[in-house]
One Martini backbone bead per residue (centre of mass of N, CA, C, O) as a GRO file, in nm:
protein
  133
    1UNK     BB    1  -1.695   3.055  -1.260
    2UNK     BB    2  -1.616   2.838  -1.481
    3UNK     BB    3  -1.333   2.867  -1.456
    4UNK     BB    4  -1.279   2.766  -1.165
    5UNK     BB    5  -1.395   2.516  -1.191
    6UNK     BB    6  -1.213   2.409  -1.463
    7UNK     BB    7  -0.938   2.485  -1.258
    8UNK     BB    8  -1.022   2.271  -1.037
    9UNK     BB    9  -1.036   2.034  -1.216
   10UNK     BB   10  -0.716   2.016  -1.317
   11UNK     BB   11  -0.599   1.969  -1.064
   12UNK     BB   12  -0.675   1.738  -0.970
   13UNK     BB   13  -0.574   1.600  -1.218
   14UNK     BB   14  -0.254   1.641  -1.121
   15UNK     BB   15  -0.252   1.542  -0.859
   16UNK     BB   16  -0.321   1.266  -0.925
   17UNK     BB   17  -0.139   1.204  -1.107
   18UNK     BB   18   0.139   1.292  -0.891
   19UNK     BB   19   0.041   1.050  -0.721
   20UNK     BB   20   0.033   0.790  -0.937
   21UNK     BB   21   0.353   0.871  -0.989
   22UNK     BB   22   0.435   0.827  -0.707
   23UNK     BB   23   0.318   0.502  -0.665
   24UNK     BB   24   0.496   0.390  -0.933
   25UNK     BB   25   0.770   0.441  -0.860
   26UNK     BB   26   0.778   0.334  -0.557
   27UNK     BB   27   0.743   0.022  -0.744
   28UNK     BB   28   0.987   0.017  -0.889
   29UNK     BB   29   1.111  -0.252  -0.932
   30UNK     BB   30   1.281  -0.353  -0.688
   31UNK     BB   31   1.098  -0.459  -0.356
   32UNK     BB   32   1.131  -0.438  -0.010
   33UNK     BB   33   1.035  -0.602   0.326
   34UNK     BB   34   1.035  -0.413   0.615
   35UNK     BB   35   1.028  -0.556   0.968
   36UNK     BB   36   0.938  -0.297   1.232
   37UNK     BB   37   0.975  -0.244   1.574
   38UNK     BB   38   0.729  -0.141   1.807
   39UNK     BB   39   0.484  -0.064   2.069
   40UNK     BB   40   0.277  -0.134   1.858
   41UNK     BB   41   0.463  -0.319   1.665
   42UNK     BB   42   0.469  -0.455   1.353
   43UNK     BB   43   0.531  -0.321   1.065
   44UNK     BB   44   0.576  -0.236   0.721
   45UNK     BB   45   0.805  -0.157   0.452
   46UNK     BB   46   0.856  -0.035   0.113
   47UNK     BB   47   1.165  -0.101  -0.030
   48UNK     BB   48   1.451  -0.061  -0.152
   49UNK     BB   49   1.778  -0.223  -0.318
   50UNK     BB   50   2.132  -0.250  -0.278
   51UNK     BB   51   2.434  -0.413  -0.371
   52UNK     BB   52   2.725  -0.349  -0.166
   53UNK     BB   53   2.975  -0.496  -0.045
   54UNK     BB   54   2.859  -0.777   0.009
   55UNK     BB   55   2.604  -0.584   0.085
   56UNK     BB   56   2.290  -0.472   0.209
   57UNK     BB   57   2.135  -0.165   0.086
   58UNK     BB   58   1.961   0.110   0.213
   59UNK     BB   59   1.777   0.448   0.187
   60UNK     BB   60   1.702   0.718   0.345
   61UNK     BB   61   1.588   1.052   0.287
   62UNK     BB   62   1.559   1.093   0.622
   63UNK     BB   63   1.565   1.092   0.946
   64UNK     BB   64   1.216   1.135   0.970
   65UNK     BB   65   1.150   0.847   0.895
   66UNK     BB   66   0.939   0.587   1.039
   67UNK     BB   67   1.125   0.342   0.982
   68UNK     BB   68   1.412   0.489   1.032
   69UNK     BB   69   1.338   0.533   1.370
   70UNK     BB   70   1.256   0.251   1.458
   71UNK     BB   71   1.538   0.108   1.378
   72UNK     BB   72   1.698   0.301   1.603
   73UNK     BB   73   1.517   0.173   1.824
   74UNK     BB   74   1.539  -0.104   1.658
   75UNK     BB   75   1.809  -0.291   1.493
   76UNK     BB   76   1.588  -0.541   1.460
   77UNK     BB   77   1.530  -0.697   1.180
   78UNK     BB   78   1.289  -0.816   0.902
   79UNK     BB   79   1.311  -0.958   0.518
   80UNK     BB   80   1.188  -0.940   0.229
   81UNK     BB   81   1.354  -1.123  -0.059
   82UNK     BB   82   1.266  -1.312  -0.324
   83UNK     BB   83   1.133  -1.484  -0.142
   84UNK     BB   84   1.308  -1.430   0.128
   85UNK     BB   85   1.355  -1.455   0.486
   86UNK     BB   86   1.531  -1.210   0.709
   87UNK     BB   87   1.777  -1.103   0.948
   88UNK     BB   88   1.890  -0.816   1.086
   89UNK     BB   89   2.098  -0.548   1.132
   90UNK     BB   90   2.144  -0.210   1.150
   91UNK     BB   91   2.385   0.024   0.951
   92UNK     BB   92   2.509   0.333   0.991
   93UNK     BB   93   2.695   0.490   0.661
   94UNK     BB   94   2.737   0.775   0.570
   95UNK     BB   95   3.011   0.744   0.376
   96UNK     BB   96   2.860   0.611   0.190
   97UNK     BB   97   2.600   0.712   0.041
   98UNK     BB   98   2.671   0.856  -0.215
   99UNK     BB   99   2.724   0.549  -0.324
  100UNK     BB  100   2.408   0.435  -0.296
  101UNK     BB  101   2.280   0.679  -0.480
  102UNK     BB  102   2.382   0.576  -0.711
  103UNK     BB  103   2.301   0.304  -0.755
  104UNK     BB  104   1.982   0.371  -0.735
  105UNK     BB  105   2.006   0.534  -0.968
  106UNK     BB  106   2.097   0.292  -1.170
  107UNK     BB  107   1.829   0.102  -1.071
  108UNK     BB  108   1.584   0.304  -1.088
  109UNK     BB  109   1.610   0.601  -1.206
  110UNK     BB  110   1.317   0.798  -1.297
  111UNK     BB  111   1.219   0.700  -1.002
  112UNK     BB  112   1.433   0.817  -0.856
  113UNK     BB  113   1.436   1.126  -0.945
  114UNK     BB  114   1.127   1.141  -0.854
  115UNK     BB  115   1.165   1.165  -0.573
  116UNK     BB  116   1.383   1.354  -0.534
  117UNK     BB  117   1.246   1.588  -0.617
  118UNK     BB  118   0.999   1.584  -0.401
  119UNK     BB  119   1.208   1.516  -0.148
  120UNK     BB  120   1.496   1.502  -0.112
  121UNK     BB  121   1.847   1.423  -0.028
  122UNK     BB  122   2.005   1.573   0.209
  123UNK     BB  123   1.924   1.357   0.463
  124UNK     BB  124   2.059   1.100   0.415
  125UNK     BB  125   2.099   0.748   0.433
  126UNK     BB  126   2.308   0.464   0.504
  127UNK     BB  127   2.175   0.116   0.518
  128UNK     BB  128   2.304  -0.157   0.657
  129UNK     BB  129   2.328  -0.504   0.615
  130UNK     BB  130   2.317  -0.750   0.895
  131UNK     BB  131   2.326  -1.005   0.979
  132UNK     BB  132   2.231  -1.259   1.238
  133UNK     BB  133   2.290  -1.456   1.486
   0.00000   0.00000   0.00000
């Protein structure tokens, strides 16, 4: 009985870790603040970012993030980056994802690998941002 208490509290300790060590990851680098409107009121959720062919550049890692479901269904985002806060438009275009999965991954480095291995990005987009006018 001693022993499956001490296999359940080393669980613990494990799960309690992979749980910490993918909260530090999720923050490892720059990270911005991307404000969702929904019929709910407005969201806000921390992404990464990188930029590519002169424009600013998301990656979600499946179609049903709720991020970005929220997006799909109204494309006028607002962005805070560098302390400096701007709206945009986007733009999903999935012939970048490659490329924008490569930046990321040279960007985030092994908290990109670390999120990538738990999550997989097999549906992933690459979504573009577009200044509004």
């Amino acid at each position: 009985m001693r022993f499956i208490g001490n296999l359940f509290i080393l669980l613990l300790i494990v799960l309690g870790g992979a749980g910490g060590l993918l909260l530090y990851a999720q923050e490892a680098g720059e990270v911005v603040v991307v404000t969702t409107n929904s019929p709910e009121g407005p969201t806000d959720t921390r992404l990464w970012i990188v930029d590519h062919q002169d424009a600013q550049w998301l990656r979600a890692g499946f179609e049903g993030a709720g991020w970005y479901v929220r997006m799909k269904e109204d494309p006028n985002i607002s962005m805070e980056r560098g302390g400096q806060s701007a709206n945009y438009t986007i733009v999903a275009v999935p012939e970048e994802y490659e490329n924008i999965t490569r930046l990321m991954a040279e960007k985030y480095g092994w908290a990109d690998q670390y999120i990538g291995t738990i999550f997989g990005r097999d549906d992933g987009i690459a979504i573009r941002l577009d200044p509004a006018n």
